[in-house]
Backbone as ProteinMPNN parsed JSONL, in Angstrom:
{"seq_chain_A": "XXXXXXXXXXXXXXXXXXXXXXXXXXXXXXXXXXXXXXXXXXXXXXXXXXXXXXXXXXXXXXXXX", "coords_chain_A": {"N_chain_A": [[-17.299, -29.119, 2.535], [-18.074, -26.505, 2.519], [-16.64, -24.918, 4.119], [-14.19, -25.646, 3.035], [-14.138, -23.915, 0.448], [-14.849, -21.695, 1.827], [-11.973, -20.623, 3.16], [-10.261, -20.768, 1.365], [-10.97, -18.701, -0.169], [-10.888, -17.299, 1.732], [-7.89, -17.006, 1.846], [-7.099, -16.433, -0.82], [-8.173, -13.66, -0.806], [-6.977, -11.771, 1.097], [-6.831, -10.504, 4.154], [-4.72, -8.875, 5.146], [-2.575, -7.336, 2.992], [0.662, -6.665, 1.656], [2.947, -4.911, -0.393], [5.291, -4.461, -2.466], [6.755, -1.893, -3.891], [8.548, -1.322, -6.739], [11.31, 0.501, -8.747], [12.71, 3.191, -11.367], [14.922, 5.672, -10.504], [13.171, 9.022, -10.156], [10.766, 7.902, -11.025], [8.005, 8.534, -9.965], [7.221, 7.026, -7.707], [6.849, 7.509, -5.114], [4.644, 9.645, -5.276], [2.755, 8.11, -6.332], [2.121, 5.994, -4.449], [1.463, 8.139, -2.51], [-0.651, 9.449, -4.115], [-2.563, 6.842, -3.713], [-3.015, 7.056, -0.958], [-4.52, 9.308, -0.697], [-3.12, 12.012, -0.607], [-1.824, 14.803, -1.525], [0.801, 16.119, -2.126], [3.68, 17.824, -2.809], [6.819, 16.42, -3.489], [9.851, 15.876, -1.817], [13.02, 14.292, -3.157], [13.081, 11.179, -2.693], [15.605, 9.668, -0.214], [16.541, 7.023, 0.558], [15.565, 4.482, 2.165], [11.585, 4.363, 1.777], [9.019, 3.672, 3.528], [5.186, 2.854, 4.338], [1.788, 2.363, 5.647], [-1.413, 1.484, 4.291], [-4.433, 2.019, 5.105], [-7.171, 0.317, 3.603], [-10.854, 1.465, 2.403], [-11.009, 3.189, 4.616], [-11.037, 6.05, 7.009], [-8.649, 6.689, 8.34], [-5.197, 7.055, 8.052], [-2.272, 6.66, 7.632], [0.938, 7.006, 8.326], [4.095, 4.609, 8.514], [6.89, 4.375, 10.026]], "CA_chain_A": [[-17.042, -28.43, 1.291], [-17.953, -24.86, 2.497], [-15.693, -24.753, 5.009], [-13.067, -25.493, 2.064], [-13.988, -22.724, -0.021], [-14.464, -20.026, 2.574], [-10.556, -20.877, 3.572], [-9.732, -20.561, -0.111], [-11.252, -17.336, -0.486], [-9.943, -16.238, 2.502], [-6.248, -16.929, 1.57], [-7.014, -15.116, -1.977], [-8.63, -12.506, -0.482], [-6.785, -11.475, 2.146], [-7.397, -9.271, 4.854], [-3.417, -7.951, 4.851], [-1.662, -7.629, 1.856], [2.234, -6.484, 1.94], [3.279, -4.293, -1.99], [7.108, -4.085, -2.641], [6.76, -1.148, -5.157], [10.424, -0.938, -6.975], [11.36, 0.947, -9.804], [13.883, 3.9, -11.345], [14.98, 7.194, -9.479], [12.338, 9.844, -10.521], [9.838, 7.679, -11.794], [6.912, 8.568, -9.832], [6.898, 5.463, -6.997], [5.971, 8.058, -3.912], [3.435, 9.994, -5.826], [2.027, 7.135, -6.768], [1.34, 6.005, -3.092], [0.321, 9.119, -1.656], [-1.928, 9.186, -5.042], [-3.521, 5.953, -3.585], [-3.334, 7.346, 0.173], [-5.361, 10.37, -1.076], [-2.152, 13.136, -0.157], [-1.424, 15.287, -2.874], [1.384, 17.324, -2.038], [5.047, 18.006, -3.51], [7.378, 15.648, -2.634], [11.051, 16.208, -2.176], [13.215, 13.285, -3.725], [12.839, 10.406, -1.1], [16.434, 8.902, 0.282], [16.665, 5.93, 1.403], [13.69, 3.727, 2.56], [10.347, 4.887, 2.403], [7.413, 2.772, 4.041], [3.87, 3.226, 4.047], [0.89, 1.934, 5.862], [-2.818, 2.201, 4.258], [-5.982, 0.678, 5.312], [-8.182, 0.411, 2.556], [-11.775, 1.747, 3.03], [-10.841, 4.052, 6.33], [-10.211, 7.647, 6.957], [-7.371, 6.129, 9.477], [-4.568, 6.673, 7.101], [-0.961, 6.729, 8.855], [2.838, 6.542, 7.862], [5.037, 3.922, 9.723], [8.067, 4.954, 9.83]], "C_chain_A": [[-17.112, -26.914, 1.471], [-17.05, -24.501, 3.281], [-14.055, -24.541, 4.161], [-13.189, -24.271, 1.464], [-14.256, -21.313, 0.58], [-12.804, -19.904, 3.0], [-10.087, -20.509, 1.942], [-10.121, -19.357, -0.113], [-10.869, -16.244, 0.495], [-8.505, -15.775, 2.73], [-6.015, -16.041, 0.255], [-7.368, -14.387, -1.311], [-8.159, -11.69, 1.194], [-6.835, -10.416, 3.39], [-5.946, -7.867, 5.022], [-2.617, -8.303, 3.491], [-0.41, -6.662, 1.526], [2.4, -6.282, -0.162], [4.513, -4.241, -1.72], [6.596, -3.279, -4.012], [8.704, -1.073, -5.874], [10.039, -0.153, -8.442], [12.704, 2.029, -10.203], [13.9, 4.606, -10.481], [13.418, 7.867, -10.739], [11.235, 9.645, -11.417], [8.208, 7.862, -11.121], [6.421, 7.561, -8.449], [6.101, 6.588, -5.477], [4.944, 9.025, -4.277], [2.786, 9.14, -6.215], [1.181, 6.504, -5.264], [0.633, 6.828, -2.201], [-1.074, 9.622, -2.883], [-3.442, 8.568, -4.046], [-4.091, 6.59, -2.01], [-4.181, 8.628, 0.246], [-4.695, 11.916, -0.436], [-2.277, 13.701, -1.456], [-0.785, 16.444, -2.417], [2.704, 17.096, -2.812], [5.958, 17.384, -2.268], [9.487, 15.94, -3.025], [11.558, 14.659, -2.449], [13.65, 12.525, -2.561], [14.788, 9.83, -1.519], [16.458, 7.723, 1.012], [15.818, 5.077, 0.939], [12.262, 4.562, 2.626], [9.101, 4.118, 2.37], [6.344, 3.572, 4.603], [2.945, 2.013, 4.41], [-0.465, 2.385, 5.371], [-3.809, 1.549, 4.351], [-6.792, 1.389, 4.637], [-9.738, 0.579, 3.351], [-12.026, 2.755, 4.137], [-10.491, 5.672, 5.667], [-9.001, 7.423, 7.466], [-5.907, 6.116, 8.484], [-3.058, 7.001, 7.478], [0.188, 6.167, 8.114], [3.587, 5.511, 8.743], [6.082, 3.908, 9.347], [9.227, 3.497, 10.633]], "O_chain_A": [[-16.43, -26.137, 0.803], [-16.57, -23.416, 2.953], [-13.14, -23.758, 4.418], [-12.396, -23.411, 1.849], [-14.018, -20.203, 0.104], [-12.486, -18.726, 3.161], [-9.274, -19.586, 1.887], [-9.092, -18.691, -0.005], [-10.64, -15.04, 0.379], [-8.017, -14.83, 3.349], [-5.128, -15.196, 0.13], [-6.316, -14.174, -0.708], [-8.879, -11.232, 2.082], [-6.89, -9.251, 2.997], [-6.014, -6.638, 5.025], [-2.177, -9.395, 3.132], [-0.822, -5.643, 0.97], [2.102, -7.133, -1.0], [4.83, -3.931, -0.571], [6.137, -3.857, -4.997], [9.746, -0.778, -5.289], [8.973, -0.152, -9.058], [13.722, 1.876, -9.527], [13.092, 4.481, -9.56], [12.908, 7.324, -11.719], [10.749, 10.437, -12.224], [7.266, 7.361, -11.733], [5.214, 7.415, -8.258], [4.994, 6.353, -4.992], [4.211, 9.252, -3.314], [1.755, 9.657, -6.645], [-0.032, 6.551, -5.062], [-0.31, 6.59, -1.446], [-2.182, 10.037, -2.543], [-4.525, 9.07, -3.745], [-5.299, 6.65, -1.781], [-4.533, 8.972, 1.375], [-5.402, 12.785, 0.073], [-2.799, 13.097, -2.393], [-1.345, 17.53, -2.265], [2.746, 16.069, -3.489], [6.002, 17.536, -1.048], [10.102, 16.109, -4.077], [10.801, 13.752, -2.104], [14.361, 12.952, -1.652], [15.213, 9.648, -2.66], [16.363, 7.73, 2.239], [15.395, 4.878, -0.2], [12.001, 5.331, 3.551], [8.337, 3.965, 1.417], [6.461, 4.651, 5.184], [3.051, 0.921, 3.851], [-0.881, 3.465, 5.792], [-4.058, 0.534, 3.701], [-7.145, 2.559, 4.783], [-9.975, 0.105, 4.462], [-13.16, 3.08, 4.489], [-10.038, 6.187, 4.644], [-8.119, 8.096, 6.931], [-5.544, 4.979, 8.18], [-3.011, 8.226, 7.591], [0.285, 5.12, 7.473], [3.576, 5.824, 9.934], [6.34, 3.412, 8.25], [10.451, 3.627, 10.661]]}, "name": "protein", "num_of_chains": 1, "seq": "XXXXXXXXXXXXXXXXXXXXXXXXXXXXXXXXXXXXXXXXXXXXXXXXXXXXXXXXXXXXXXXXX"}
């Protein structure tokens, strides 16, 4: 039985978890991540794709491009 619910709590609670942010043009979606990534600078209007790695808890905080 514990063996069950540590497996359950480890599938909710996962150690990686993958965001698809979507939304309009100029609504805020890459200020919003470098919000969470603790950046705060002026951002020119992103083209394209833009991905983002952040490990929660860390100073380690890195773009992957």
């Amino acid at each position: 039985m514990g063996s069950y619910l540590t497996s359950l709590l480890n599938f909710l609670f996962a150690k990686k978890l993958e965001i698809c942010l979507l939304g309009l043009e100029n609504t805020g979606k890459t200020t919003f991540v470098d919000s969470i990534m603790g950046v705060h600078k002026q951002n020119l209007p992103t083209i394209g794709l833009n991905v983002k790695q952040v490990k929660k808890g860390s100073k380690n905080k890195y773009n992957k491009i």
